[in-house]
C-alpha positions, 0 to 999 in steps of 0.5 A: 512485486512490492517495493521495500515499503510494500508499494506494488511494482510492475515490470515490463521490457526491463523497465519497472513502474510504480502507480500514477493512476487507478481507475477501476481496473485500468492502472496507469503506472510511470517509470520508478525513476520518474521523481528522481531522474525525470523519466517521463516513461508510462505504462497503462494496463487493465487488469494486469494487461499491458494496453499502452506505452506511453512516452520515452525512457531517459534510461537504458532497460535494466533486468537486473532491477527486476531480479532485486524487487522480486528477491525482495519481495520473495525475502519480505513474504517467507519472513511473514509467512515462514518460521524459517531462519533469517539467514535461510530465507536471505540465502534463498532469496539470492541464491538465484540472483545474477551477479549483476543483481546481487551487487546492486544489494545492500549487504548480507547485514542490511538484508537480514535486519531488513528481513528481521524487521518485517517479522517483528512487526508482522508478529507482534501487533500494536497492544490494544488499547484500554480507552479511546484517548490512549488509542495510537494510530502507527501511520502505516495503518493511516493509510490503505494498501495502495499507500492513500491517505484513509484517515482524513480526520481523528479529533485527537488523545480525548475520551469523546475522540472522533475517527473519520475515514475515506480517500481522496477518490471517495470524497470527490465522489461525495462532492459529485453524487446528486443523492446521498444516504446516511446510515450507522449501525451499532453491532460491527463496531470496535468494542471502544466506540458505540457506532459506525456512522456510514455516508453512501453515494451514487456512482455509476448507477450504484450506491457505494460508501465513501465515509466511514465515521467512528463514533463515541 
């Protein structure tokens, strides 16, 4: 399950949690309601396993709630991978729903354009651009799937505009390596730069890249 923005969800006993933590395939998940009613309730799962409840919820289980971010996310992928009518694929949504789900909703409208706004940007990409300084970088694509920031550095709207990417786990794991290797290749590459520049480093016996430059 996703929330609206396409975060993943994780229910489990009525409650639903979003990520804290990933490590590897163990993915340490606290309450949705943590930022905004100081739930303090968490949950640790390794590979999809539930492995650990960790703390108490300030808040009663809620099916209900699980109902909506799976109507939800069933609404946001037929709009992506369907060319069914927007109010056939809102009608399907909740047509399964409880009554107690279907009036914690936003109403029909609010769905519908919800639904029309996830097709048109699903459908119609950004234009591509004619030169590096006239490139512009929607922030959804700044960031990777799990919603980290991976653009750490772009050198702004100029011809020699440098791009560098890596997330916060990626630098830390540069900052720790004892060795470091250097590469660039310049056949996969985006047809407006001349090289990708790679910084690879040791992590558990491997070597792995944590940087990727994008070169003029």
């Amino acid at each position: 399950m996703e929330t609206v923005k396409g975060k993943p969800v994780f229910e489990h006993q009525g409650y639903l949690y979003i990520v804290s933590k990933e490590s590897g395939q163990k993915v340490i998940w606290c309450c949705r309601n943590y930022r905004h009613g100081q739930c303090h309730g968490r949950l640790h799962t390794i590979n999809g396993q539930v492995v650990q409840t960790v703390g108490d919820h300030n808040h009663e289980p809620s099916d209900s709630a699980g109902e909506v971010i799976k109507a939800r996310t069933k609404m946001s992928d037929a709009s992506k991978q369907t060319g069914r009518t927007t109010h056939d694929i809102v009608a399907d949504g909740v047509s399964k729903l409880s009554d107690h789900a279907i009036s914690s909703l936003p109403n029909l409208q609010n769905l519908k354009r919800t639904v029309q706004r996830i097709r048109q940007r699903n459908q119609n990409p950004l234009p591509l651009p004619t030169s590096r300084d006239t490139i512009v970088i929607d922030p959804q694509y700044t960031k990777t799937a799990r919603n980290r920031t991976f653009l750490q550095f772009d050198s702004g709207p100029i011809d020699r505009r440098i791009l560098i990417f890596s997330t916060k786990k990626q630098l830390k794991i540069l900052g720790k390596a004892h060795s470091i290797y250097l590469d660039g290749t310049f056949s996969v590459v985006p047809e407006l730069y001349f090289q990708l520049y790679t910084i690879h480093a040791t992590y558990l016996n491997h070597i792995v890249p944590v940087v990727y430059v994008l070169l003029p």
